[in-house]
mmJSON file of the N, C-alpha and C atoms, coordinates in Angstrom:
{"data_MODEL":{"atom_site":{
"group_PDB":["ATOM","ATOM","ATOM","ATOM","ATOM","ATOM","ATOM","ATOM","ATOM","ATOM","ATOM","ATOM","ATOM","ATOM","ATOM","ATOM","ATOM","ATOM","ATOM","ATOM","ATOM","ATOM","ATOM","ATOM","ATOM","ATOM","ATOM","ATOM","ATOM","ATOM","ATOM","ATOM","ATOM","ATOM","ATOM","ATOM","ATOM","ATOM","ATOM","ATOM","ATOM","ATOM","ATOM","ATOM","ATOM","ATOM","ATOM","ATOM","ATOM","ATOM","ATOM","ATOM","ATOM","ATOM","ATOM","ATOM","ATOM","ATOM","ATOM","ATOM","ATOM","ATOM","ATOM","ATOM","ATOM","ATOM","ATOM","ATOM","ATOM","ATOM","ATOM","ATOM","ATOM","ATOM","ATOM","ATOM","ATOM","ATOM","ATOM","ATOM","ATOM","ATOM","ATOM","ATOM","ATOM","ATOM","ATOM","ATOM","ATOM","ATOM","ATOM","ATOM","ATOM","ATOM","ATOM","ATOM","ATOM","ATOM","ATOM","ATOM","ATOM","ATOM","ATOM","ATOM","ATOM","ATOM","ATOM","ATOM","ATOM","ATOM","ATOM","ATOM","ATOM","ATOM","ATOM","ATOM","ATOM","ATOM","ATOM","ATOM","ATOM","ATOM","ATOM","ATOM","ATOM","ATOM","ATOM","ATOM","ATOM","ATOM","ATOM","ATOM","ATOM","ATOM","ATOM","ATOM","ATOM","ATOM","ATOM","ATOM","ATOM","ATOM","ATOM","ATOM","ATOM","ATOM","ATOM","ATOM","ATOM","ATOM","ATOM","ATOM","ATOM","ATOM","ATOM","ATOM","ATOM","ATOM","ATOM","ATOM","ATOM","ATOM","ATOM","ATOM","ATOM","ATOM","ATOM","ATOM","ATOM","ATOM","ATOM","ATOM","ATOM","ATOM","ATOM","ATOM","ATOM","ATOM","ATOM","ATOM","ATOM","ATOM","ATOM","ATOM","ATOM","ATOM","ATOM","ATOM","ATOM","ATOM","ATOM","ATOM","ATOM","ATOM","ATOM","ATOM","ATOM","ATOM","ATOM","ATOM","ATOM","ATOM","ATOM","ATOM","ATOM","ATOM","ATOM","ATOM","ATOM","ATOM","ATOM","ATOM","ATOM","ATOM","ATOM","ATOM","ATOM","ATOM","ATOM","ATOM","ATOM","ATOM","ATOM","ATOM","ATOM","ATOM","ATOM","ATOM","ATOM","ATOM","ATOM","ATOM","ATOM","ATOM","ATOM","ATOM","ATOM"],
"id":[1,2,3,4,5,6,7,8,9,10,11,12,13,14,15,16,17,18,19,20,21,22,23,24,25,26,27,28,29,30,31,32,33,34,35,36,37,38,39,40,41,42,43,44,45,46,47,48,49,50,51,52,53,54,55,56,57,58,59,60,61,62,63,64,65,66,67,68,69,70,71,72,73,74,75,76,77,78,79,80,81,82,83,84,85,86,87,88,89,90,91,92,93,94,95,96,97,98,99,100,101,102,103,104,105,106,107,108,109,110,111,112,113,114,115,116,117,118,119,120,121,122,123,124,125,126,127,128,129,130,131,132,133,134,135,136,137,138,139,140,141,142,143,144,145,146,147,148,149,150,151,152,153,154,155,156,157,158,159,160,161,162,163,164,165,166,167,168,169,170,171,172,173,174,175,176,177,178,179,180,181,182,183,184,185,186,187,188,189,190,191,192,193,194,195,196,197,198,199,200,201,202,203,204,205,206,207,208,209,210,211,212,213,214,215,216,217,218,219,220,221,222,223,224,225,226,227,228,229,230,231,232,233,234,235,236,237],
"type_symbol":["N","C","C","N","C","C","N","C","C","N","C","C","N","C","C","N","C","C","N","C","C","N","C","C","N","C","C","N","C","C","N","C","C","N","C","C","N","C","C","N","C","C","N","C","C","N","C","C","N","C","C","N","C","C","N","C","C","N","C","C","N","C","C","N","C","C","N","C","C","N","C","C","N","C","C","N","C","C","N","C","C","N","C","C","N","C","C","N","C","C","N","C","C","N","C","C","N","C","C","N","C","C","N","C","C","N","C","C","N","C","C","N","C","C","N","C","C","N","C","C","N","C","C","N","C","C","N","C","C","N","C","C","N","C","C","N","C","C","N","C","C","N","C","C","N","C","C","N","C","C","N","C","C","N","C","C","N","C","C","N","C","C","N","C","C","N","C","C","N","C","C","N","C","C","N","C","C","N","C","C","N","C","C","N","C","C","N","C","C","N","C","C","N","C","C","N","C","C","N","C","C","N","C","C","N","C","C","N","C","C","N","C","C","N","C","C","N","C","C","N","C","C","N","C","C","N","C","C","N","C","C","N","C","C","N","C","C"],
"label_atom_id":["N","CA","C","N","CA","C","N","CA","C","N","CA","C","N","CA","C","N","CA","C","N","CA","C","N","CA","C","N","CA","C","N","CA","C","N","CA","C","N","CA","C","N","CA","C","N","CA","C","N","CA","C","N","CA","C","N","CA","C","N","CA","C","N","CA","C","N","CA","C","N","CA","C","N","CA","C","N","CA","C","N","CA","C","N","CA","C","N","CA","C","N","CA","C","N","CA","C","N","CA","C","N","CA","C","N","CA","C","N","CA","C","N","CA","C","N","CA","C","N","CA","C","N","CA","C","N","CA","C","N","CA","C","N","CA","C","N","CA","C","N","CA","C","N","CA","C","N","CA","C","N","CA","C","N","CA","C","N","CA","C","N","CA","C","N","CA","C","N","CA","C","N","CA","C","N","CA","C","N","CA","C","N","CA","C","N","CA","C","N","CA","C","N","CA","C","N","CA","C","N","CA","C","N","CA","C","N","CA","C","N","CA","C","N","CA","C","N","CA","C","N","CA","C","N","CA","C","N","CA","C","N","CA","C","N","CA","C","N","CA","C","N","CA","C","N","CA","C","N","CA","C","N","CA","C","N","CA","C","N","CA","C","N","CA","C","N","CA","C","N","CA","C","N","CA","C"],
"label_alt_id":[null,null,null,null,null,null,null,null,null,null,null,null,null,null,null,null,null,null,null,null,null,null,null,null,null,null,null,null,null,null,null,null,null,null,null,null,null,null,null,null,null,null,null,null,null,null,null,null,null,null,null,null,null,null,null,null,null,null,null,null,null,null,null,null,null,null,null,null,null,null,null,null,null,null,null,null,null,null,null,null,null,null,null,null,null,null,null,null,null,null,null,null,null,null,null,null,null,null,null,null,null,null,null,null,null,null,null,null,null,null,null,null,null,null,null,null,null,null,null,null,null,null,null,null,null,null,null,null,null,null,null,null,null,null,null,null,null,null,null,null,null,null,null,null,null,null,null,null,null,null,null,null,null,null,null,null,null,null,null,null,null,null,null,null,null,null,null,null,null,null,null,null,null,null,null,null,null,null,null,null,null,null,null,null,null,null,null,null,null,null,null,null,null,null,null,null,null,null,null,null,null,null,null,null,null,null,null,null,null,null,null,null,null,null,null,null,null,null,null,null,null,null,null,null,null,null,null,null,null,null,null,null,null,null,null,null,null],
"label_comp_id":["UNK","UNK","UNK","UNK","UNK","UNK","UNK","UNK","UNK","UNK","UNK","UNK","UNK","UNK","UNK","UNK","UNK","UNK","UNK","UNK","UNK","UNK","UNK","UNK","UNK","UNK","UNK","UNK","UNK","UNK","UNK","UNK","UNK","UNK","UNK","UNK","UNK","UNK","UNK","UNK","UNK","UNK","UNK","UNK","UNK","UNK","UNK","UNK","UNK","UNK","UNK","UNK","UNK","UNK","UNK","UNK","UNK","UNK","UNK","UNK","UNK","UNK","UNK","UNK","UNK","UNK","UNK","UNK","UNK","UNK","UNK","UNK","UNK","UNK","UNK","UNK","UNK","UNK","UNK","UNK","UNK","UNK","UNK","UNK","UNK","UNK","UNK","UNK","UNK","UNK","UNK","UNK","UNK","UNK","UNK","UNK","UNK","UNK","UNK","UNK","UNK","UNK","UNK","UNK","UNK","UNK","UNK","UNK","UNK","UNK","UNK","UNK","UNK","UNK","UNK","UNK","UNK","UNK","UNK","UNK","UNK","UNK","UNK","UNK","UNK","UNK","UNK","UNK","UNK","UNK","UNK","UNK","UNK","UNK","UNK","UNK","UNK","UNK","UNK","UNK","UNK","UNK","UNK","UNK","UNK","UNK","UNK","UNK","UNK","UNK","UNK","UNK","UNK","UNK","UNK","UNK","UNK","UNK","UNK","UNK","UNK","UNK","UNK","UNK","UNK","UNK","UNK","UNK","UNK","UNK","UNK","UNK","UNK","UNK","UNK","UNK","UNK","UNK","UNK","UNK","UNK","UNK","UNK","UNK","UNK","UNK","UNK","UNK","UNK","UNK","UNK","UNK","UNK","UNK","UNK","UNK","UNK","UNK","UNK","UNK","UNK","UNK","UNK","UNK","UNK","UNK","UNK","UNK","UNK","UNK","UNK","UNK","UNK","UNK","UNK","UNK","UNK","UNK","UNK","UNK","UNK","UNK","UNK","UNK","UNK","UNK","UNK","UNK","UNK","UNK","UNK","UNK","UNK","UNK","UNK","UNK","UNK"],
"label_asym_id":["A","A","A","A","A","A","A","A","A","A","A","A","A","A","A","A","A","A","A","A","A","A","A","A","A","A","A","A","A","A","A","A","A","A","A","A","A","A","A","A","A","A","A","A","A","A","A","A","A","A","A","A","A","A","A","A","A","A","A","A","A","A","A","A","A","A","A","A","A","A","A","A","A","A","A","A","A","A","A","A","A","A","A","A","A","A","A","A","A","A","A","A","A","A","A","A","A","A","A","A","A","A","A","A","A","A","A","A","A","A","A","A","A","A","A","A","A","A","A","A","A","A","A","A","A","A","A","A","A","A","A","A","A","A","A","A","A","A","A","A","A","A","A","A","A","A","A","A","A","A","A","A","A","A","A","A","A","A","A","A","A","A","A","A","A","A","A","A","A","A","A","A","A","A","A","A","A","A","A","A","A","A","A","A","A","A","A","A","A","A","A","A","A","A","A","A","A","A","A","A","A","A","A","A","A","A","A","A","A","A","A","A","A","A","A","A","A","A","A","A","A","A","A","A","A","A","A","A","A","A","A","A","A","A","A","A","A"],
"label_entity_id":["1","1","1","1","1","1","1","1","1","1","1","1","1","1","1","1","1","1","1","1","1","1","1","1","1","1","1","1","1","1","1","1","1","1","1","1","1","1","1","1","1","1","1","1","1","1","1","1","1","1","1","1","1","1","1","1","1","1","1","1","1","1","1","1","1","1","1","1","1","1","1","1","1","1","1","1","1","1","1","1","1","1","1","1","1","1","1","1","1","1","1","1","1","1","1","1","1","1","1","1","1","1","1","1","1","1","1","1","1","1","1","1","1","1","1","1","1","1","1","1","1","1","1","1","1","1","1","1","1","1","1","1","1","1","1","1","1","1","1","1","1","1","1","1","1","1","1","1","1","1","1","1","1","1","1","1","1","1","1","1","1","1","1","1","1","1","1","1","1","1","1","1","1","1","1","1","1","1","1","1","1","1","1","1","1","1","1","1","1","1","1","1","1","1","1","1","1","1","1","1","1","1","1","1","1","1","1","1","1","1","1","1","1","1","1","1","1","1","1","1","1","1","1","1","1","1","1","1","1","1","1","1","1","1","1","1","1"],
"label_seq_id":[1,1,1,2,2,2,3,3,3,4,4,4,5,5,5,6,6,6,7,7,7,8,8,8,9,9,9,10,10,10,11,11,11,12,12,12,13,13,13,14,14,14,15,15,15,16,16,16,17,17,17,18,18,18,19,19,19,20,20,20,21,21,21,22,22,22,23,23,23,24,24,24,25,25,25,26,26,26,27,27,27,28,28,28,29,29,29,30,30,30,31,31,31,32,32,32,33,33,33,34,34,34,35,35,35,36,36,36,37,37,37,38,38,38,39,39,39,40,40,40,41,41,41,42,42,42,43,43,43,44,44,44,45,45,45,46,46,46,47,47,47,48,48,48,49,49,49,50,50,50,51,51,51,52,52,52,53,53,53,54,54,54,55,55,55,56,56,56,57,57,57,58,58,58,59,59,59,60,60,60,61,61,61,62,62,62,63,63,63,64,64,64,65,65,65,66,66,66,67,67,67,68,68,68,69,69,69,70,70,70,71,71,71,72,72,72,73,73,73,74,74,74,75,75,75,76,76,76,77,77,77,78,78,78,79,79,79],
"pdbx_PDB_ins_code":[null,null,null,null,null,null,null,null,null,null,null,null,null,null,null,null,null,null,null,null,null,null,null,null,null,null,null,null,null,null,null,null,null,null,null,null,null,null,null,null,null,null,null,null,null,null,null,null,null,null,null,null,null,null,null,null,null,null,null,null,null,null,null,null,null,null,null,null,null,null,null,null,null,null,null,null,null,null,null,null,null,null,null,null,null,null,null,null,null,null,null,null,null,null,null,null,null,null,null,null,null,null,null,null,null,null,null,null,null,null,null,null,null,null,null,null,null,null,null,null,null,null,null,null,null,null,null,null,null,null,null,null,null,null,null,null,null,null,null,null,null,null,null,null,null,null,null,null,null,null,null,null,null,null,null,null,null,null,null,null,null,null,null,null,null,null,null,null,null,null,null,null,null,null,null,null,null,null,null,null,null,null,null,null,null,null,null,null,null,null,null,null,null,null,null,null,null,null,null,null,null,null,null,null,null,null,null,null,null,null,null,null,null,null,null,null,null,null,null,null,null,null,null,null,null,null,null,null,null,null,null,null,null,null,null,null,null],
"Cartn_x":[100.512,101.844,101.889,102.799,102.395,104.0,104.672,105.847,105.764,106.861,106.476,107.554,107.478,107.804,108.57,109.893,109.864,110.551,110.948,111.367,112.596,113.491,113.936,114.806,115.066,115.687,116.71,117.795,118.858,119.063,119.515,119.416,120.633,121.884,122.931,123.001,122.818,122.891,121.32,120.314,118.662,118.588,119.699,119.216,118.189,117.634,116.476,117.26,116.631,117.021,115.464,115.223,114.109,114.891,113.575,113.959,112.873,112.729,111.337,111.97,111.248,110.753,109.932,110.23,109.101,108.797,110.256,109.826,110.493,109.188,110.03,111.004,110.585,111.09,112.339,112.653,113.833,115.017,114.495,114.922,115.386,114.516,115.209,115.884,115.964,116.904,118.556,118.361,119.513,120.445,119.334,119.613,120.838,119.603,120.489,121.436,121.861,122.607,124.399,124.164,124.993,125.484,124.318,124.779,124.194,123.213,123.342,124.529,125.556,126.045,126.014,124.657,124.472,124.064,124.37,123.076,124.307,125.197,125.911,126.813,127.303,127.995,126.803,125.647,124.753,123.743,124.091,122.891,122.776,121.85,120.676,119.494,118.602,117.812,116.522,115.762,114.123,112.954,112.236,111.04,110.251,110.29,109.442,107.871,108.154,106.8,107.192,106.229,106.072,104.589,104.203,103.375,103.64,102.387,102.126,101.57,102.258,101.72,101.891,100.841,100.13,101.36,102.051,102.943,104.053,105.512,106.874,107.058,106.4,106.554,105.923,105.094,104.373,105.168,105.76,106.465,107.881,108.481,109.487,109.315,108.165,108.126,107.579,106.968,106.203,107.707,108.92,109.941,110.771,110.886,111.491,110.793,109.685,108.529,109.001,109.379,109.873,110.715,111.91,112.744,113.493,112.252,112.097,111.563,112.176,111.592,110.255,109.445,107.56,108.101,107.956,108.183,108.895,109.763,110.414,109.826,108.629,108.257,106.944,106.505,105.421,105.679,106.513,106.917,107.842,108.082,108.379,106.974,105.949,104.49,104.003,104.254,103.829,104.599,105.997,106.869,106.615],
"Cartn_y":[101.181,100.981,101.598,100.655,101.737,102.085,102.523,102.975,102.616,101.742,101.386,102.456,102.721,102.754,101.953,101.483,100.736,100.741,99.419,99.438,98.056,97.915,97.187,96.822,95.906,95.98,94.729,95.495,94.13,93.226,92.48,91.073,90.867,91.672,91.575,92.633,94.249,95.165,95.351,94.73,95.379,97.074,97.718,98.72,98.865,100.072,100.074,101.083,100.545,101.195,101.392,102.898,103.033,103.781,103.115,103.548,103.482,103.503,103.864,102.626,102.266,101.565,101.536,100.85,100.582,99.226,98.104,96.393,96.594,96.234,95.607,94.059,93.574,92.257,92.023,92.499,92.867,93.927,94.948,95.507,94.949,94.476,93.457,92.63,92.079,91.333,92.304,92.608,93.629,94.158,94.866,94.8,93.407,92.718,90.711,90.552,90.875,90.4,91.342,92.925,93.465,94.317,94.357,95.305,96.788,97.016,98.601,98.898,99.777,100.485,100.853,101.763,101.863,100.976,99.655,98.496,97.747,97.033,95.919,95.377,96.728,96.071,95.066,95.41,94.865,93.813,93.168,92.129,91.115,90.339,89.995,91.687,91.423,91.997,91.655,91.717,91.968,92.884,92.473,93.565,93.82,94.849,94.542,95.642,96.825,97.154,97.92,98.018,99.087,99.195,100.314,101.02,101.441,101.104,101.424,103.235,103.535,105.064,104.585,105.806,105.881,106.509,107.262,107.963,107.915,107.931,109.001,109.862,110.827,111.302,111.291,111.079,110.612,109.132,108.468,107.443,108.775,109.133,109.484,110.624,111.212,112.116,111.069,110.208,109.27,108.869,108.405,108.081,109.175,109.949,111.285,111.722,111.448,111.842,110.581,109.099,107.915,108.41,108.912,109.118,110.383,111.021,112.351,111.707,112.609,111.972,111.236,112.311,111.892,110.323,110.335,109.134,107.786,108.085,106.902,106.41,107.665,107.035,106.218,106.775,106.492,104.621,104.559,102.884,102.345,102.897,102.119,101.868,102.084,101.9,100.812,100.475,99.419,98.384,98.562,97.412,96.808],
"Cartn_z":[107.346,107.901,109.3,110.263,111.229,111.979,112.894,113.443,114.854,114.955,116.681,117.908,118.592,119.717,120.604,121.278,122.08,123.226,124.116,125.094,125.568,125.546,125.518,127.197,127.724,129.098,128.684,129.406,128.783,130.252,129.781,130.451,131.242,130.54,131.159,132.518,132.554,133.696,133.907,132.95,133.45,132.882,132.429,131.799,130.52,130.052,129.6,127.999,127.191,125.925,125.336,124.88,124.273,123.165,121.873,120.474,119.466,117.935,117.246,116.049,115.235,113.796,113.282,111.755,111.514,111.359,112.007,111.86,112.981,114.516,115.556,115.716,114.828,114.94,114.244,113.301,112.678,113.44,114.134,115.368,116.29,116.73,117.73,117.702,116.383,115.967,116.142,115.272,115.242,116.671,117.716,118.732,119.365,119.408,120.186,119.444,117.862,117.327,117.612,118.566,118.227,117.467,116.622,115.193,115.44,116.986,117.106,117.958,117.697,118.528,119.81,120.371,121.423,122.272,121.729,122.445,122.641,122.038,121.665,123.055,123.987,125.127,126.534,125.757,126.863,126.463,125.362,124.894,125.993,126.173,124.818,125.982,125.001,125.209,124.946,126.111,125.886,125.659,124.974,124.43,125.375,125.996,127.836,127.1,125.829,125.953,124.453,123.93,122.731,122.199,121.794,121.263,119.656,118.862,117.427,117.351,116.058,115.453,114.41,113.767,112.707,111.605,112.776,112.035,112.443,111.474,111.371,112.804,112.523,113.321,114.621,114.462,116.346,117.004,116.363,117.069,117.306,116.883,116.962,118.351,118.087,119.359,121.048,120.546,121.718,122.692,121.406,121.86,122.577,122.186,122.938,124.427,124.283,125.785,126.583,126.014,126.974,127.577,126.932,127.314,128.445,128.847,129.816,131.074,131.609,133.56,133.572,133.233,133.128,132.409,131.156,130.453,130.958,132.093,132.457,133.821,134.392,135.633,135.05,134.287,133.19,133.083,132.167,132.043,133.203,134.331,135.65,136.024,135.675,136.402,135.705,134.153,133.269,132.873,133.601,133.282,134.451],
"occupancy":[1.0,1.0,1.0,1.0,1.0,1.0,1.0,1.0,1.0,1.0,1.0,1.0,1.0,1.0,1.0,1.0,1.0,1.0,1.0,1.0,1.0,1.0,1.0,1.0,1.0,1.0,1.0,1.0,1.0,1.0,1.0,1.0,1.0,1.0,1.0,1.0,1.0,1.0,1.0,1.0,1.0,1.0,1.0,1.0,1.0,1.0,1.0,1.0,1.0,1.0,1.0,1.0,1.0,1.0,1.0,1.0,1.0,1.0,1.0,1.0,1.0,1.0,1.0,1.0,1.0,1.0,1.0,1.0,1.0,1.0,1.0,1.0,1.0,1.0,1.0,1.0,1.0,1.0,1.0,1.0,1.0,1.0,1.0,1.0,1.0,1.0,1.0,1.0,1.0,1.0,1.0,1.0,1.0,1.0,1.0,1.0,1.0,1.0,1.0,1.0,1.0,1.0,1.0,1.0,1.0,1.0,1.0,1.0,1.0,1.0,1.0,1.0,1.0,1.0,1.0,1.0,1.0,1.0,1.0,1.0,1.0,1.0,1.0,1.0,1.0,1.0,1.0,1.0,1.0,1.0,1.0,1.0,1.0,1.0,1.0,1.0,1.0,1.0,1.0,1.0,1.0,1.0,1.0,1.0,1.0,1.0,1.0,1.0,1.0,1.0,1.0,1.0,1.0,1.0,1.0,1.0,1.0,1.0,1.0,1.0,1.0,1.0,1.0,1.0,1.0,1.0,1.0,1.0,1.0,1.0,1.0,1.0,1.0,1.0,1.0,1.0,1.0,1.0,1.0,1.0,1.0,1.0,1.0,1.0,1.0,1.0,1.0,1.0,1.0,1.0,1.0,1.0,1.0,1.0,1.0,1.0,1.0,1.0,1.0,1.0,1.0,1.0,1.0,1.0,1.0,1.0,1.0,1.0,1.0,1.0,1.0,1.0,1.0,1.0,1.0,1.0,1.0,1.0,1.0,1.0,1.0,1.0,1.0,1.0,1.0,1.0,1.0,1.0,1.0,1.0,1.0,1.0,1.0,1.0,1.0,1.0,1.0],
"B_iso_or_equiv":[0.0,0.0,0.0,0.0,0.0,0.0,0.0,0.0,0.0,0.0,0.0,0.0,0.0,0.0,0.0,0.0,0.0,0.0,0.0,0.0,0.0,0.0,0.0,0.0,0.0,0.0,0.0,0.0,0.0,0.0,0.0,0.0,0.0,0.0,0.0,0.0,0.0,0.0,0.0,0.0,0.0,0.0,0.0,0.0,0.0,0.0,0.0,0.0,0.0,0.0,0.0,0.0,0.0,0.0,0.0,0.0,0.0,0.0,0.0,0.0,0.0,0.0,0.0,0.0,0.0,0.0,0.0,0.0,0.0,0.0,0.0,0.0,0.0,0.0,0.0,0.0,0.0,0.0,0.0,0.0,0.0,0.0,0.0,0.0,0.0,0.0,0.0,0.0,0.0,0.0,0.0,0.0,0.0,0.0,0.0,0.0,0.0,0.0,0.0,0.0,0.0,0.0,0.0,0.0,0.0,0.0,0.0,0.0,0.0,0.0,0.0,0.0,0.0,0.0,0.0,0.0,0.0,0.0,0.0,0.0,0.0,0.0,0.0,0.0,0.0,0.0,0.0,0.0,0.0,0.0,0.0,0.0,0.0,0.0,0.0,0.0,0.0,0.0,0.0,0.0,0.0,0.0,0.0,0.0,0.0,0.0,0.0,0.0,0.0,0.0,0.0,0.0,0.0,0.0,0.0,0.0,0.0,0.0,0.0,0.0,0.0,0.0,0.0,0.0,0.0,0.0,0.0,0.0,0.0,0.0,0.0,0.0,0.0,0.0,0.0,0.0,0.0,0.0,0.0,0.0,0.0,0.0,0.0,0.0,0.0,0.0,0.0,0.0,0.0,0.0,0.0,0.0,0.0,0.0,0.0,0.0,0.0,0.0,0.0,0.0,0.0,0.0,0.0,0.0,0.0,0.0,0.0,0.0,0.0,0.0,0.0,0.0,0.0,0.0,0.0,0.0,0.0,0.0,0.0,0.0,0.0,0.0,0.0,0.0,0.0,0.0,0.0,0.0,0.0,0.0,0.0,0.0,0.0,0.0,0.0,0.0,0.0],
"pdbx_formal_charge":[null,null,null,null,null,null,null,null,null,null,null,null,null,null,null,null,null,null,null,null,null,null,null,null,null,null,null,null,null,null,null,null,null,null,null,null,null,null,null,null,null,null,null,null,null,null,null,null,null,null,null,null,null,null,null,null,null,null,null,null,null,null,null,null,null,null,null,null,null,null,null,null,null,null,null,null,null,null,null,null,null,null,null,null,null,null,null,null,null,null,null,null,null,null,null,null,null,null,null,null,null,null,null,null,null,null,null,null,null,null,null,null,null,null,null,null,null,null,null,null,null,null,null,null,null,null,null,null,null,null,null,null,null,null,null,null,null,null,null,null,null,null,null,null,null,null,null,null,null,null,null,null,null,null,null,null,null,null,null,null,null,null,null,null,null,null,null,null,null,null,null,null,null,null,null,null,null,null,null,null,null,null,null,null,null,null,null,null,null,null,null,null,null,null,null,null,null,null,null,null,null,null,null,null,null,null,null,null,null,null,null,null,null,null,null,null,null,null,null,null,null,null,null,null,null,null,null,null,null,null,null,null,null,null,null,null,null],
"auth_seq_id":[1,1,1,2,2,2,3,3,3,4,4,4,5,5,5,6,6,6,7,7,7,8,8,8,9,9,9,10,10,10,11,11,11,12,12,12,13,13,13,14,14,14,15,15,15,16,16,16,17,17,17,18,18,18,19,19,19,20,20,20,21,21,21,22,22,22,23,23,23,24,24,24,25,25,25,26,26,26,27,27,27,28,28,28,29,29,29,30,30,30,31,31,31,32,32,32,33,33,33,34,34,34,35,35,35,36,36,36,37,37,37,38,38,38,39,39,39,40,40,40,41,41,41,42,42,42,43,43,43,44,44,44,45,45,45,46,46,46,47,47,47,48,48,48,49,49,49,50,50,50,51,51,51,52,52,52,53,53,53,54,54,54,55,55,55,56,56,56,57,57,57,58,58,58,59,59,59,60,60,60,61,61,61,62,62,62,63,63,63,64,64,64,65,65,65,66,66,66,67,67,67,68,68,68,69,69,69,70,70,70,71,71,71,72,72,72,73,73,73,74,74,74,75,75,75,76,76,76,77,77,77,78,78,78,79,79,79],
"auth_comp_id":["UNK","UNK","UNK","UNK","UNK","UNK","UNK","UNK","UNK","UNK","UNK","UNK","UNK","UNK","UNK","UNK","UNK","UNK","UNK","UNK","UNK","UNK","UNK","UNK","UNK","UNK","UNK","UNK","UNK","UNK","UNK","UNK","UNK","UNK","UNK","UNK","UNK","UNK","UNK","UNK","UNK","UNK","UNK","UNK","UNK","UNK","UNK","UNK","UNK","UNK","UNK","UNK","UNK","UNK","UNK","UNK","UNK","UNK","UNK","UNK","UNK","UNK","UNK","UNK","UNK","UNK","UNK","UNK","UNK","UNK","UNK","UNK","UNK","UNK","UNK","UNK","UNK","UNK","UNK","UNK","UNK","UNK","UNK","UNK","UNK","UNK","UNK","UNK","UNK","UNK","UNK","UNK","UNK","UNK","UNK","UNK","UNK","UNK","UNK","UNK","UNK","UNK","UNK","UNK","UNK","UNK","UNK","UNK","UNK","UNK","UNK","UNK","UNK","UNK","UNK","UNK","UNK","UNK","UNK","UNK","UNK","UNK","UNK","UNK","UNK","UNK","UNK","UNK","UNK","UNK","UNK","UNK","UNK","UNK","UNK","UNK","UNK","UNK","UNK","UNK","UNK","UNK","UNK","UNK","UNK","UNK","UNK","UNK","UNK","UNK","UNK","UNK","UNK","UNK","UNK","UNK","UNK","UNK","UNK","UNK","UNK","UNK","UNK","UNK","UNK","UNK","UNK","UNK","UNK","UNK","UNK","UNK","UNK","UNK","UNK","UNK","UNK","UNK","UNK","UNK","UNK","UNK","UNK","UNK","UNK","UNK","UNK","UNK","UNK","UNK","UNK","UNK","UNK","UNK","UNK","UNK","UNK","UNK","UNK","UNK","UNK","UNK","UNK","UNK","UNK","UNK","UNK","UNK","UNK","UNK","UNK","UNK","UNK","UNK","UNK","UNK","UNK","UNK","UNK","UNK","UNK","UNK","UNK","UNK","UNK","UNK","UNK","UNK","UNK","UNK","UNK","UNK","UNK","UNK","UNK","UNK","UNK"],
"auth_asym_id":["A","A","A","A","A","A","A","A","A","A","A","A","A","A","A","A","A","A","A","A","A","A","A","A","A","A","A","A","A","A","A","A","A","A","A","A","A","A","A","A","A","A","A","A","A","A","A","A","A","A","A","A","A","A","A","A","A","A","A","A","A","A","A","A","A","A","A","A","A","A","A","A","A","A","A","A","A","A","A","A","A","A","A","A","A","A","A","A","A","A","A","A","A","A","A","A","A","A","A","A","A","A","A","A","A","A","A","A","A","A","A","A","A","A","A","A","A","A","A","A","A","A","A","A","A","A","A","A","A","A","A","A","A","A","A","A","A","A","A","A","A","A","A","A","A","A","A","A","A","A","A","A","A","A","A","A","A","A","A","A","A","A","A","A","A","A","A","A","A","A","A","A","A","A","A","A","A","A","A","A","A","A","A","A","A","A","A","A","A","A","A","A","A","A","A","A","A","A","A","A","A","A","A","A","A","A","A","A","A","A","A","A","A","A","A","A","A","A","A","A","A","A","A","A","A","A","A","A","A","A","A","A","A","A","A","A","A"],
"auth_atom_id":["N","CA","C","N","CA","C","N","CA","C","N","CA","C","N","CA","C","N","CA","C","N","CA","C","N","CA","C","N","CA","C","N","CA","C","N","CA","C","N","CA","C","N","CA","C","N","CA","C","N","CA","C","N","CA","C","N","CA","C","N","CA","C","N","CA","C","N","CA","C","N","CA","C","N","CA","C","N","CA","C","N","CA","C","N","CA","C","N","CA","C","N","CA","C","N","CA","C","N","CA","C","N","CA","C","N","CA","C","N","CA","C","N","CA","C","N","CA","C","N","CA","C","N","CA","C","N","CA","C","N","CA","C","N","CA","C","N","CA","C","N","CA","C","N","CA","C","N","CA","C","N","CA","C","N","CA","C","N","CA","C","N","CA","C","N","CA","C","N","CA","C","N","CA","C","N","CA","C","N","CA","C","N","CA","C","N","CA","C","N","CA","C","N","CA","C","N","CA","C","N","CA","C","N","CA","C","N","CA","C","N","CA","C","N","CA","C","N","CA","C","N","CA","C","N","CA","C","N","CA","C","N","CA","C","N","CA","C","N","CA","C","N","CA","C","N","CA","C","N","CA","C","N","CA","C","N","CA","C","N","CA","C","N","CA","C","N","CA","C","N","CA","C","N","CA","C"],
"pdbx_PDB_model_num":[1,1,1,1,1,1,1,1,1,1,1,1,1,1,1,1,1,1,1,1,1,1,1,1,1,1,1,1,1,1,1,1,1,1,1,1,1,1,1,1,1,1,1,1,1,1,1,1,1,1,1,1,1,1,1,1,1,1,1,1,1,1,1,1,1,1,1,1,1,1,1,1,1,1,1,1,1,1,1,1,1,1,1,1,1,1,1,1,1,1,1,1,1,1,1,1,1,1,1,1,1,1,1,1,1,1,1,1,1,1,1,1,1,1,1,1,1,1,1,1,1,1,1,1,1,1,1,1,1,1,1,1,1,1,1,1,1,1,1,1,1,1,1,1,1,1,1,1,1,1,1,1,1,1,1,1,1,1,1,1,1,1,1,1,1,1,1,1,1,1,1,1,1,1,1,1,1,1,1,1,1,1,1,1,1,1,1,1,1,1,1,1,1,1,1,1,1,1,1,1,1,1,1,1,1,1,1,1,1,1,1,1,1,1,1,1,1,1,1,1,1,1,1,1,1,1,1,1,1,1,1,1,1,1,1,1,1]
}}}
């Protein structure tokens, strides 16, 4: 099983939403559909990058490091 990582950029302002799972595709669904909270005033949204772990917890921390200065100049270099 593995835990993804991701990256999402919405389509409407181009802002960037990073977050963790364990079914990106069902995620993302969810996302486009509105049904996250923090996501819903800005759909649709695209999958611009994500990364697999092995683990719970190493996706969850990978996601927390996206989300820090380093981490966001990090994926301004790969988006």
């Amino acid at each position: 099983m593995f835990y993804y990582t991701y990256v999402l950029k919405s389509q409407k302002n181009g802002e960037m939403y990073i977050g963790w799972t364990v079914n990106l595709k069902v995620r993302l669904s969810k996302h486009n559909e509105g049904l996250v909270k923090a996501t819903k005033s800005y759909i649709p949204y695209n999958l611009v990058y994500f990364e697999a772990c092995k683990s719970k917890s190493k996706a969850i921390l990978r996601e927390k490091t996206l989300k820090t200065g380093f981490g966001r100049k990090f994926l301004a270099k790969r988006i």
